[in-house]
N, C-alpha and C positions, 0 to 999 in steps of 0.2 A: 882719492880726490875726485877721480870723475863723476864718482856715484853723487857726491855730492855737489859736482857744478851739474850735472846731469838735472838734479831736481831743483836746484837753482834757477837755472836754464828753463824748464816745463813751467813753472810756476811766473816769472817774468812773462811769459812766451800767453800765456793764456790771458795775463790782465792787461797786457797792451798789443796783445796781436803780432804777427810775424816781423812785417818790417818794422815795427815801430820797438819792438825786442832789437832786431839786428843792427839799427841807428843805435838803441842803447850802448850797446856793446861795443861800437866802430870808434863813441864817443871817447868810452874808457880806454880802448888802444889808443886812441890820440893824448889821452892825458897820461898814462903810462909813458909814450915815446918821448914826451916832452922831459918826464922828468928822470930816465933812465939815461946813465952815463955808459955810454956807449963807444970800445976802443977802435972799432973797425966795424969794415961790409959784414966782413965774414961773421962775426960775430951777432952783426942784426942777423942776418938770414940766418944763423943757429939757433937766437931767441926765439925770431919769427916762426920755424917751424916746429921749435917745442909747443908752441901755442898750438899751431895749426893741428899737429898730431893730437894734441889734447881735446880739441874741437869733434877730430873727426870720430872719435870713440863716445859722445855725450849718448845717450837715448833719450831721445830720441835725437837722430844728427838734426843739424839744421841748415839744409842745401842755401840757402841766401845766405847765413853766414861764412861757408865753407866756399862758396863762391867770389862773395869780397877778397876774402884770403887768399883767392889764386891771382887776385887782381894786385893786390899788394907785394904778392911775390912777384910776379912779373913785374912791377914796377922799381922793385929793389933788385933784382938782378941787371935793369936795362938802363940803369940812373948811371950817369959819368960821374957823379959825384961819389968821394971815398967812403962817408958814412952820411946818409941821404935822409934825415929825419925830416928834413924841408920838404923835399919832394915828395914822403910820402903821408905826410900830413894835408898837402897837397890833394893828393891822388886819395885820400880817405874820404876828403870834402867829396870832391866832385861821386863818387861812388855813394854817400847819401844824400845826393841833392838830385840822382841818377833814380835810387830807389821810390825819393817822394814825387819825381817825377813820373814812372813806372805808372803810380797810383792814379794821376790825369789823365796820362795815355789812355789806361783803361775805363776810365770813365767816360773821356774821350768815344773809344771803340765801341761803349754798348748805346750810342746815339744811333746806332743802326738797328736796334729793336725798336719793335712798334711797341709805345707803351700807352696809347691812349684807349681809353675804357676799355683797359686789359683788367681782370683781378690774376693778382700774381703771387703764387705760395714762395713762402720761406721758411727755415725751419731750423739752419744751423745759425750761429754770430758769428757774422762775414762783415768786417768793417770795408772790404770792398762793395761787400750787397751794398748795406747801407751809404757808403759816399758814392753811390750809381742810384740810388734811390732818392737820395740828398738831391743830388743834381738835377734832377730828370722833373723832380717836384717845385724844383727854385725855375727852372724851365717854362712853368704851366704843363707839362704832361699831365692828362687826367687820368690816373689809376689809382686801384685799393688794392690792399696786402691783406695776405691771411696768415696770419701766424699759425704753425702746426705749433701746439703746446708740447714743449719736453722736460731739458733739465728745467726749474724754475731759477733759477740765476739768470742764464740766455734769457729764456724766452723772458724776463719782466725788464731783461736788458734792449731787448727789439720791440718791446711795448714802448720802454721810456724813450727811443731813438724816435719811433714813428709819434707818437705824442707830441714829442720836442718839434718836430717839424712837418705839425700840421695834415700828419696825414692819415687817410682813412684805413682803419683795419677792423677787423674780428678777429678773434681768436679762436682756434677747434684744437681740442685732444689729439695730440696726433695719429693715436688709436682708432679716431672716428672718423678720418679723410673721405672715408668712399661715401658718405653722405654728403659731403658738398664737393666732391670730384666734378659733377657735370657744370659746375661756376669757375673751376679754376681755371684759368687761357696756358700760362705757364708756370713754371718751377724754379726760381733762382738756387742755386746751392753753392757757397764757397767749399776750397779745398787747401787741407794743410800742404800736400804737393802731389806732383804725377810722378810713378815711377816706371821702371824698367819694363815691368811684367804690364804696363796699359793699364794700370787701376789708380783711380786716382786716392790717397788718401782724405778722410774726410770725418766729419761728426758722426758718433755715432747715432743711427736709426737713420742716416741717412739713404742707405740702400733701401730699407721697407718702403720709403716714400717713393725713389727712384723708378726703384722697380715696379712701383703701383702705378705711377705714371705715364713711364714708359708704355706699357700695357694699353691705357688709355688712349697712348695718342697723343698727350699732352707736350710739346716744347720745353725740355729742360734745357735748362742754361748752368753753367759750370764757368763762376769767374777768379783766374787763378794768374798771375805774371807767371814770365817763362823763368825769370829768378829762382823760384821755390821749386821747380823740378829737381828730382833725384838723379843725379847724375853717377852714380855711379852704380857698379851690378848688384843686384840682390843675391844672398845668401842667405842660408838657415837662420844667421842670427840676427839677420836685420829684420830690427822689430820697431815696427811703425803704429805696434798696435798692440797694449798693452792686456792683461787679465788684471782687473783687481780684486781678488776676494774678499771676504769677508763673513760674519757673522752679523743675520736679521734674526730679529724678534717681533714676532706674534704682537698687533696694536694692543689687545687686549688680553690674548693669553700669554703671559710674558715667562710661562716656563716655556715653551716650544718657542726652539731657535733652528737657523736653517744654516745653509750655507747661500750666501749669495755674491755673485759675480757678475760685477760691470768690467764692461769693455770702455778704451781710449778712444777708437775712433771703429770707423768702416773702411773697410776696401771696396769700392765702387768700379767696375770696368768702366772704360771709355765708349764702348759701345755701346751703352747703357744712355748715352747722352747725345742729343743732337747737337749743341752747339756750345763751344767753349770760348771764352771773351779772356783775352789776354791785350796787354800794351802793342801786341805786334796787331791785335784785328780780333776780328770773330771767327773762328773755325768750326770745320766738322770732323769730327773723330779721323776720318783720316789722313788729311791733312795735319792735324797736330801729331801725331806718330811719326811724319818725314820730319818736321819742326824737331821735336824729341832726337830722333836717332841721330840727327844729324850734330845736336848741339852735344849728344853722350856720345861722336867719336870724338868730337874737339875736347870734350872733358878728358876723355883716356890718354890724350896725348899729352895732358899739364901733368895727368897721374903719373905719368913715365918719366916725361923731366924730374920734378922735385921728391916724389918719391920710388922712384923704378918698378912702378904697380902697371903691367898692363892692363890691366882691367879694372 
């Protein structure tokens, strides 16, 4: 069954982005809770964390959902009421009115970049890039965007977004950056999450760009809520980062066939990146590491109450 909410899960997760997947999903436990006949506490919280155990085995996991979940059990364990569907129908709302709230904050937070006659590369679909770029442009900020060209779905998706709202771009191969590198001011890059080991997950190719920039000198920006962090420890099997093989053929010589392998995403260090735009502010690599470690001891301690995981 996982395997199958697993790809469930990836395929939602990619056509409406992180939070706007985990509102989907908060939606459906609220119309579950409504209509499930429920004899006792004991009993929600036995439901509640068949779910949650279910959750936390999907691949890829998804740290905002697995996060509401702990919000949800902490609110059904600490309700005086005997079976608390009220309360925690309650406590659902305000958790995705918390989420879409998230998304201001940080757009909020990146008014502290300078964006006027900046040209500013982008390269993965970051619906936070774009509603910081939205805003910034509804603002009067004068800036243009360069699209690095990759998968073509994205990139004709960050064409149609910058179109729709008026604003200036070109487009380059992402292959051929280092001929307009001396035009770009800085780098936007969203990320699926930060984990344990400092690297942030991300679209793939986004390290070639990174690290080209880096190199340069150039101001990269990493805008991520502190929600989507990974909070719990990395192991051999936690896989954030897929092989997909396959067999290509030759455009033209269509007997010769090869083996070809795309990759899910990139592992990006955090030191790789000047500055990171979260709902809490703008930080720099070191500072979000105290952010990080301090929010993965408070996570270890929910691990241990509900399911006796130190770590």
């Amino acid at each position: 069954m996982h395997t199958t909410l697993s790809k469930l899960f990836r395929e939602i997760e990619a056509e409406l982005g992180t939070h706007e997947f985990c509102i989907m999903a908060l939606e459906a436990l609220k119309s579950a809770l409504l209509q499930y006949k429920i004899k006792d506490r004991e009993e929600l919280q036995h439901q509640l964390l068949l779910i949650f155990k279910l959750l936390k085995i999907t691949k890829p996991r998804y740290a905002i959902l697995l996060d509401s979940f702990y919000k949800i059990l902490d609110e059904c364990e600490t309700s005086k009421t005997d079976i608390p569907i009220e309360e925690l129908i309650m406590r659902i709302d305000r958790i995705i009115v918390a989420y879409q709230l998230e998304k201001l904050q940080l757009v909020q937070a990146s008014e502290g970049i300078d964006f006027d006659d900046k040209s500013i590369l982008i390269h993965d679909h970051s619906h936070f890039i774009h509603s910081v770029l939205a805003s910034m442009n509804q603002k009067g900020k004068r800036f243009t965007v360069i699209v690095a060209e990759q998968n073509m779905e994205k990139t004709e998706d960050n064409i149609e977004f910058l179109h729709s709202h008026d604003i200036e771009y070109k487009v380059v191969p992402a292959h051929m950056l280092s001929h307009i590198e001396e035009t770009v001011d800085m780098v936007f890059c969203g990320a699926v999450t930060f984990q344990e080991n400092m690297n942030f997950v991300m679209d793939p190719g986004s390290k070639a760009i990174i690290s080209h920039f880096h190199y340069e000198k150039k101001p990269i920006y990493v805008f991520i809520t502190t929600s989507k962090f990974t909070l719990w420890p990395l192991t051999e099997e936690s896989h954030e980062v897929y092989a997909k093989p396959d067999i290509g053929y030759h455009h033209v010589l269509t007997d010769i066939e090869y083996e070809r392998i795309k990759f899910s995403h990139d592992r990006v260090s955090v030191d790789l990146i000047d500055y990171i735009v979260t709902e809490q502010g703008i930080f720099k690599p070191k500072e979000l590491k105290e952010i990080f470690r301090d929010m993965f001891k408070k996570r270890a301690k929910k691990r241990e109450r509900y399911f006796g995981e130190e770590n």
